[in-house]
C-alpha positions in Angstrom: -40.3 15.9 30.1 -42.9 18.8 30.6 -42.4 21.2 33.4 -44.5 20.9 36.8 -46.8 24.2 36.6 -49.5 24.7 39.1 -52.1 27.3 40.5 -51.9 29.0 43.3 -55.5 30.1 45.4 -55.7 33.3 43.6 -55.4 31.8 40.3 -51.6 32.6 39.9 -49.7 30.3 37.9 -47.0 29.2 39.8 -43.6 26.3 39.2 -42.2 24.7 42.5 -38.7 24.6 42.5 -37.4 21.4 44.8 -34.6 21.4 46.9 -31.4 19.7 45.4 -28.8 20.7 48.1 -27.2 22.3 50.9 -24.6 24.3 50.8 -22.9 23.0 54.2 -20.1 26.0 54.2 -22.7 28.1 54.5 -24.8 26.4 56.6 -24.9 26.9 60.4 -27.1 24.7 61.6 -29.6 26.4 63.6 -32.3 24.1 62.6 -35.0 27.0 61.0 -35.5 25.0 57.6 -36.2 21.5 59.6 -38.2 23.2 61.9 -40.4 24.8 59.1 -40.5 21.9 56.7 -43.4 19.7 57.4 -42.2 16.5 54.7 -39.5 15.4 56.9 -36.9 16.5 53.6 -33.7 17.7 56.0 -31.9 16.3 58.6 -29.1 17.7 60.5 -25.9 15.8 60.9 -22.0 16.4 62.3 -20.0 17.9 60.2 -16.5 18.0 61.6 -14.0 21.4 61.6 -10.7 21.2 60.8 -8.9 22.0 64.1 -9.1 22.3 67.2 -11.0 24.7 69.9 -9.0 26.6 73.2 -9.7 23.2 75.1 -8.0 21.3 72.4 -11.2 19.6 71.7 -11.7 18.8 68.1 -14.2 21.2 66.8 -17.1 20.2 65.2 -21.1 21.3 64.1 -24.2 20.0 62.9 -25.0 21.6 59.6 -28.3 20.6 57.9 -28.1 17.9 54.8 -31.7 16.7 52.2 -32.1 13.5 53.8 -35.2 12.0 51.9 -35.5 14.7 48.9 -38.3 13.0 47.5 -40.5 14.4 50.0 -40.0 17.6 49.0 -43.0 19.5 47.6 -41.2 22.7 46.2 -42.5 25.2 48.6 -38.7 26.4 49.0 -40.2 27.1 52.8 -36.5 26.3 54.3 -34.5 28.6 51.3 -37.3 31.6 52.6 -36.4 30.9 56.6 -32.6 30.2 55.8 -30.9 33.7 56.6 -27.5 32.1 55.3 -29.3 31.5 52.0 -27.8 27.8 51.3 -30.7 26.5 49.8 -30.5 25.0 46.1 -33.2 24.7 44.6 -34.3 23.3 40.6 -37.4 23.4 38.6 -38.6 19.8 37.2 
């Protein structure tokens, strides 16, 4: 299988790397890679905590999952927004 290689609008060579996965421990769902990917790639779904808050409430998060990776173009647009850095992304 050959690698993807394109060219950027300088003439730079340039390889996209596509997202593979989400680290959800690190994730915190604040929603800056969904917001900033325009493929619809991420979605952000409940991802339940182990215990229980002050109110005795069962604690739980949304935390951002690759829903439809092969939309992806390899921009790595959400690893570059992510301040968490829970992006994982893989050459082709």
């Amino acid at each position: 299988m050959s690698q993807i290689i394109g060219t950027t609008r300088g003439g730079k060579s340039w390889k996209p790397r596509f997202i593979d996965a989400i680290v959800m421990e690190k994730c915190i769902g604040c929603g800056r890679c969904y917001k900033v990917c325009g493929f619809d790639v991420l979605e952000l779904i409940e991802k339940p905590f182990e215990g229980e808050d002050e109110y005795g409430d069962d604690m739980g998060n949304k935390v951002m999952s690759v829903a439809r990776p092969e939309n992806c173009i390899g921009c790595e647009a959400c690893a570059r927004t992510c301040t968490k850095k829970c992006h994982v992304h893989v050459e082709l």
